[in-house]
Backbone as JSON Lines, residues from 0, in Angstrom:
{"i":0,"aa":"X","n":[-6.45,-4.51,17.0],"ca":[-7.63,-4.84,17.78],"c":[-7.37,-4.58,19.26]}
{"i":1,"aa":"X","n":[-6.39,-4.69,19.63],"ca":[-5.56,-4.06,20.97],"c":[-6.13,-2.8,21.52]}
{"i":2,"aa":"X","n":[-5.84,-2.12,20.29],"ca":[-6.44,-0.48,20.98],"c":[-7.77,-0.32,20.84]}
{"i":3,"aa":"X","n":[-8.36,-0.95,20.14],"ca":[-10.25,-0.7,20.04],"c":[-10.51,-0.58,21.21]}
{"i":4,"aa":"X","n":[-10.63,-1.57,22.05],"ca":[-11.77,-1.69,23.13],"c":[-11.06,-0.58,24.57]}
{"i":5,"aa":"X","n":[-9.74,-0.75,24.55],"ca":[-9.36,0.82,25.4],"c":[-9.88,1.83,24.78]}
{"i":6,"aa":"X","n":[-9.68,2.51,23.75],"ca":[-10.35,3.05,22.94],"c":[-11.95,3.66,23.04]}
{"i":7,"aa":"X","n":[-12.57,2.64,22.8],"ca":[-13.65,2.64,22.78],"c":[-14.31,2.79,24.23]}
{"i":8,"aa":"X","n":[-13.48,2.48,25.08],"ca":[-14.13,2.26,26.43],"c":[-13.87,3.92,27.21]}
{"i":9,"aa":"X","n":[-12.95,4.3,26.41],"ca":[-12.2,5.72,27.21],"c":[-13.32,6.58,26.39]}
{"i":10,"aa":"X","n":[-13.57,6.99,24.87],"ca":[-14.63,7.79,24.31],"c":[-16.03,7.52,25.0]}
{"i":11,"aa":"X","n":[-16.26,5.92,25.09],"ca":[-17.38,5.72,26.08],"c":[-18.08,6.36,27.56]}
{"i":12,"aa":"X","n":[-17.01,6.76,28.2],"ca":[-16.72,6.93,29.44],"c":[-17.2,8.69,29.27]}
{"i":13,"aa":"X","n":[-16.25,8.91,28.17],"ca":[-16.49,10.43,27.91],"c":[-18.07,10.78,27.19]}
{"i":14,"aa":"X","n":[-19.0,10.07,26.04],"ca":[-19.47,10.3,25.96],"c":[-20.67,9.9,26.91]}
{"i":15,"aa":"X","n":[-20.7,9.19,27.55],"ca":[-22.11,8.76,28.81],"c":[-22.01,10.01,29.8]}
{"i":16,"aa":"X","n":[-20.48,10.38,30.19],"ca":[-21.06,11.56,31.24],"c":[-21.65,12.79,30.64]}
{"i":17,"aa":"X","n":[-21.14,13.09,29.53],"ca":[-21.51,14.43,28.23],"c":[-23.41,14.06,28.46]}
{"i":18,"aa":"X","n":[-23.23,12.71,28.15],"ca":[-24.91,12.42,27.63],"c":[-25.59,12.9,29.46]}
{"i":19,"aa":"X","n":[-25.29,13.07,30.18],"ca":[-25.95,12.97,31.74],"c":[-25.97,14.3,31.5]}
{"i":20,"aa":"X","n":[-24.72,15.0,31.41],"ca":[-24.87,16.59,31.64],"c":[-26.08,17.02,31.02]}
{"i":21,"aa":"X","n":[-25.95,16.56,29.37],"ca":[-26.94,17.14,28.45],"c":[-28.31,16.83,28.52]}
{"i":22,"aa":"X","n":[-28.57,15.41,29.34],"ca":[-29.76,15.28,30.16],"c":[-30.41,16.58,31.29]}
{"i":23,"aa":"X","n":[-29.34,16.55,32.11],"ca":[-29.92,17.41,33.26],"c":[-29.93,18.87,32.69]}
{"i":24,"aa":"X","n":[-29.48,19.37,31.68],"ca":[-29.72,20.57,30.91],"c":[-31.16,21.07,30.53]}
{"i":25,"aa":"X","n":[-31.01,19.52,29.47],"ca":[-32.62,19.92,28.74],"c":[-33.74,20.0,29.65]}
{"i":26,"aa":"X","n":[-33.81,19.94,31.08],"ca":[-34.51,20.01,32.09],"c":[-34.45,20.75,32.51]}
{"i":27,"aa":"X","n":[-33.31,21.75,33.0],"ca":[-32.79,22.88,33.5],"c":[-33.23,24.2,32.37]}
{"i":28,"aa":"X","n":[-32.55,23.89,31.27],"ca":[-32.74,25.23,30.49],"c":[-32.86,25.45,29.58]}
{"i":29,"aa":"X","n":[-32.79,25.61,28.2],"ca":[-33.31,25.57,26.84],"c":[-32.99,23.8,26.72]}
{"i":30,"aa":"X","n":[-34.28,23.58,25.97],"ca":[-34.33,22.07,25.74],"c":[-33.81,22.26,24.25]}
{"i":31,"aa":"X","n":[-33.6,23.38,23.34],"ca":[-33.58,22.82,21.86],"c":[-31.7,23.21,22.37]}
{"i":32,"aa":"X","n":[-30.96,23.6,23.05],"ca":[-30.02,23.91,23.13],"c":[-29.25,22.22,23.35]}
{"i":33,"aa":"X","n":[-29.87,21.5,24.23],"ca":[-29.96,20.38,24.76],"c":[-29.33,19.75,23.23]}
{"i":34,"aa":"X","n":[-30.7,19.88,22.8],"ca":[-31.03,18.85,21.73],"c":[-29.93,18.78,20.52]}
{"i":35,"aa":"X","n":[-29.38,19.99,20.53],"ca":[-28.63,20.29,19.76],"c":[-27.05,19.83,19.91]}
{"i":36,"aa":"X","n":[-26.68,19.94,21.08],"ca":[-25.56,18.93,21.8],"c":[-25.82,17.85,21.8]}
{"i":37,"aa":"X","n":[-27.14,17.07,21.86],"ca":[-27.07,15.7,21.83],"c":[-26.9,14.68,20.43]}
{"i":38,"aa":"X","n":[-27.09,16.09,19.89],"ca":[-26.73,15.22,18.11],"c":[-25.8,15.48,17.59]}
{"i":39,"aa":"X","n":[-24.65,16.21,18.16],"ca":[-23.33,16.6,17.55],"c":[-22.11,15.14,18.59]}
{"i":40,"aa":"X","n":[-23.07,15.07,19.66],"ca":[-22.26,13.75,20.01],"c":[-21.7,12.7,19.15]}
{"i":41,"aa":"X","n":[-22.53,12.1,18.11],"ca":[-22.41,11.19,17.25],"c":[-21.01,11.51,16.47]}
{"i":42,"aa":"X","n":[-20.95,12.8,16.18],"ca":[-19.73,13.08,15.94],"c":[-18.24,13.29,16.47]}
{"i":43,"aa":"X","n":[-18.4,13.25,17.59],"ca":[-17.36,12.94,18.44],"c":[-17.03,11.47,18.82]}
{"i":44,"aa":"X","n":[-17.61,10.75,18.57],"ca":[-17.64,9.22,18.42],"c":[-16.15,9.0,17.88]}
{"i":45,"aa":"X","n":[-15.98,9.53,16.21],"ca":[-15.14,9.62,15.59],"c":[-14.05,10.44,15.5]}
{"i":46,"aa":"X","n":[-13.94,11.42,16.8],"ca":[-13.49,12.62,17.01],"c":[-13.02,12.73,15.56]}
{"i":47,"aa":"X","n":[-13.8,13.52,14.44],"ca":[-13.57,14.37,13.76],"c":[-12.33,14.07,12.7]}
{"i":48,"aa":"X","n":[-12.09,12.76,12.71],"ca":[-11.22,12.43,11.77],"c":[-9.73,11.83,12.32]}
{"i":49,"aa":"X","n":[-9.56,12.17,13.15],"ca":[-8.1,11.79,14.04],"c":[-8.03,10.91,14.14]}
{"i":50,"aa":"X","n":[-9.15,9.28,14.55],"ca":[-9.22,8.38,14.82],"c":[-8.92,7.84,13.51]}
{"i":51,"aa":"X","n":[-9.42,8.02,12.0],"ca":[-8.79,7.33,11.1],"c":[-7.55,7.65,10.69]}
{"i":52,"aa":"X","n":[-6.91,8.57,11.05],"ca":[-5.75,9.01,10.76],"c":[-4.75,8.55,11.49]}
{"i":53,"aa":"X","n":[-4.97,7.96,12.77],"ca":[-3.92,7.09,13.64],"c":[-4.28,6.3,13.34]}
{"i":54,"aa":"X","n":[-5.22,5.24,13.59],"ca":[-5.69,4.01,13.78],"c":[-6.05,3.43,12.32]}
{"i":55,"aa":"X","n":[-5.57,2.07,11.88],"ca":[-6.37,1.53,11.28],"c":[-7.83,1.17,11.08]}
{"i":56,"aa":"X","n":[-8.23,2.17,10.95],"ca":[-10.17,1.63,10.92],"c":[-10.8,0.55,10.99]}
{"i":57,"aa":"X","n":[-10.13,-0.31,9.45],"ca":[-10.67,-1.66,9.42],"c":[-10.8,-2.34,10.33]}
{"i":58,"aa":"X","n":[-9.04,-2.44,11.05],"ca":[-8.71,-3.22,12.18],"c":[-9.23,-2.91,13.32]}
{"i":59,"aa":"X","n":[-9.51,-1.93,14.16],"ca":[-10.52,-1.55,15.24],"c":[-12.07,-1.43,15.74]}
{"i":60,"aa":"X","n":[-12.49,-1.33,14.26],"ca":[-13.53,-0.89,14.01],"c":[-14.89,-1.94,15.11]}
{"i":61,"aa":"X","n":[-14.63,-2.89,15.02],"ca":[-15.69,-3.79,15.58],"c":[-15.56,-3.72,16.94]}
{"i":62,"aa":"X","n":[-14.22,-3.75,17.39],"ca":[-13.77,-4.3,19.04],"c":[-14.43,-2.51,19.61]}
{"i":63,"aa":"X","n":[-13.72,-0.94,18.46],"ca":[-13.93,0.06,18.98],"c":[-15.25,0.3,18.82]}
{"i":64,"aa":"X","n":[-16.35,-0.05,18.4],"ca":[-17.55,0.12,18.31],"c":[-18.69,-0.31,19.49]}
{"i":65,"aa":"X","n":[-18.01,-1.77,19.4],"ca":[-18.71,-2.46,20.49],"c":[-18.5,-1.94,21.86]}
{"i":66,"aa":"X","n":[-17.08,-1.82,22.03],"ca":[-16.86,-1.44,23.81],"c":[-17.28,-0.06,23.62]}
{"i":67,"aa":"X","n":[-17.49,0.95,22.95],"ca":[-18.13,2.66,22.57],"c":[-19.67,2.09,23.47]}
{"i":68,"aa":"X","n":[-20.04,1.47,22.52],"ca":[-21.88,1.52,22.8],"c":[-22.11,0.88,24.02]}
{"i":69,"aa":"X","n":[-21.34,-0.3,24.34],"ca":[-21.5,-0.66,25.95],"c":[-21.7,0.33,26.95]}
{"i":70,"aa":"X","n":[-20.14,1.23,26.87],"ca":[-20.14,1.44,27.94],"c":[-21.04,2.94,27.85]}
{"i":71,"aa":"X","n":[-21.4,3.66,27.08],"ca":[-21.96,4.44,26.34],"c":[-23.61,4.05,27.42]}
{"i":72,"aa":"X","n":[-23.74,2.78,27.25],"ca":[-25.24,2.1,27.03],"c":[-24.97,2.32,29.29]}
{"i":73,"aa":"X","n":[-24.08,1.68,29.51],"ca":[-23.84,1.47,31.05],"c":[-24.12,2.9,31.88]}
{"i":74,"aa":"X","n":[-22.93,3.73,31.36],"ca":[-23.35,4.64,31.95],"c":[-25.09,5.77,31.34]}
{"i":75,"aa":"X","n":[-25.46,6.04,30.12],"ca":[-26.49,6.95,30.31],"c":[-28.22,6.11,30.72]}
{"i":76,"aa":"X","n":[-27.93,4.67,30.46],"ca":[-29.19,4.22,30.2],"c":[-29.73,4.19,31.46]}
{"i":77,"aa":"X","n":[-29.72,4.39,32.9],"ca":[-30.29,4.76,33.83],"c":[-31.02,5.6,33.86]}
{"i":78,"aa":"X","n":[-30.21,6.5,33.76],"ca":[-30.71,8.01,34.03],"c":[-32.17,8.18,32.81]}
{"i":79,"aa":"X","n":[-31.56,7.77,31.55],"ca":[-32.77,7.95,30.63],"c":[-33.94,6.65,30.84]}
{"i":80,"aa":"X","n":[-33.43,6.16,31.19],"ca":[-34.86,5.24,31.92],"c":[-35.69,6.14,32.56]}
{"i":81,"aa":"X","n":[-35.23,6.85,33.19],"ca":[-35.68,7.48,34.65],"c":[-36.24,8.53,34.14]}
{"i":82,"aa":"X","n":[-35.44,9.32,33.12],"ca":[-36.17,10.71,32.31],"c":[-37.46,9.94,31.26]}
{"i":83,"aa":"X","n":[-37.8,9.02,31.07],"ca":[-38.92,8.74,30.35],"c":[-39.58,8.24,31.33]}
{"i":84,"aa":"X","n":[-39.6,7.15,32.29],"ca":[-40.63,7.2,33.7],"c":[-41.17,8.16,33.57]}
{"i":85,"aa":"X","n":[-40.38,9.31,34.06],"ca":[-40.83,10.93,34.84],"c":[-41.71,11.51,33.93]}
{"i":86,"aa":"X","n":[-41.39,11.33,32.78],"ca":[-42.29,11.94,31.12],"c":[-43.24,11.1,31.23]}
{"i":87,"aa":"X","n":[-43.28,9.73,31.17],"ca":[-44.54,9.13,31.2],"c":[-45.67,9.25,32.19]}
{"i":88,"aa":"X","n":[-45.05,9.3,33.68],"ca":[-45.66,9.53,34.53],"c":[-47.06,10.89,34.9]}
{"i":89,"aa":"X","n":[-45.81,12.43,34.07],"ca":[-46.42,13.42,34.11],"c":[-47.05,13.61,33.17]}
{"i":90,"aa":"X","n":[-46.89,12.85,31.83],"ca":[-48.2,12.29,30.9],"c":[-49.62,11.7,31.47]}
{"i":91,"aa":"X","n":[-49.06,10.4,32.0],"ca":[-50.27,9.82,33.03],"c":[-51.38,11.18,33.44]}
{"i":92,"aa":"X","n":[-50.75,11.5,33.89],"ca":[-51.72,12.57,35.35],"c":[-52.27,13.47,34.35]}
{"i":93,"aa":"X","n":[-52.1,14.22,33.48],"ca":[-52.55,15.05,32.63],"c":[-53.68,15.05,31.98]}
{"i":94,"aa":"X","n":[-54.39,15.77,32.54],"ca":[-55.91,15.08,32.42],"c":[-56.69,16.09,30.86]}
C-alpha cells in the first residue's frame, strides 16, 4: 500500500498534463485525432501490463486508484471546465 499512492500520484501527474495537451489539440487540429488519444489514455493508467507484473494488484489497487483519479481530477478539471463554458457559451449565441 506504500507504493500505490506514489504511484498513483506520479501516473496522475503524467496523465493530467497528456489530458491538457490533448485538450489544446482537439482545438488546434484534427479533433478525431484528439479523440483518439484521449481514449487510449485509459490504457496507460495500467501501463500495459508492467504494473501487475511488479506490483501486487490486490495490495495497491485502492490507495493506486484513488491518488490516479485525484490528482488526474486536480490537474485537467480546470481547463475542461473552461473547454465546456467556451462550448456552451458559443452554443448560447448561435442563433
Amino acid at each position: 500500500m506504500a507504493v500505490g499512492i506514489p504511484l498513483g500520484i506520479l501516473v496522475g501527474l503524467v496523465s493530467g498534463a497528456a489530458f491538457i495537451v490533448f485538450l489544446r489539440t482537439a482545438f488546434r487540429e484534427d479533433a478525431l485525432k484528439a479523440a483518439g488519444s484521449l481514449l487510449a489514455m485509459p490504457s496507460s493508467w495500467f501501463a500495459g501490463g508492467w504494473l501487475t507484473q511488479v506490483f501486487d494488484l490486490e495490495r495497491i489497487l485502492s490507495s493506486y486508484v484513488t491518488s490516479l483519479a485525484i490528482s488526474v481530477v486536480a490537474i485537467g478539471g480546470y481547463p475542461l471546465f473552461r473547454v465546456v463554458v467556451r462550448i456552451g457559451n458559443e452554443l448560447g449565441r448561435a442563433e
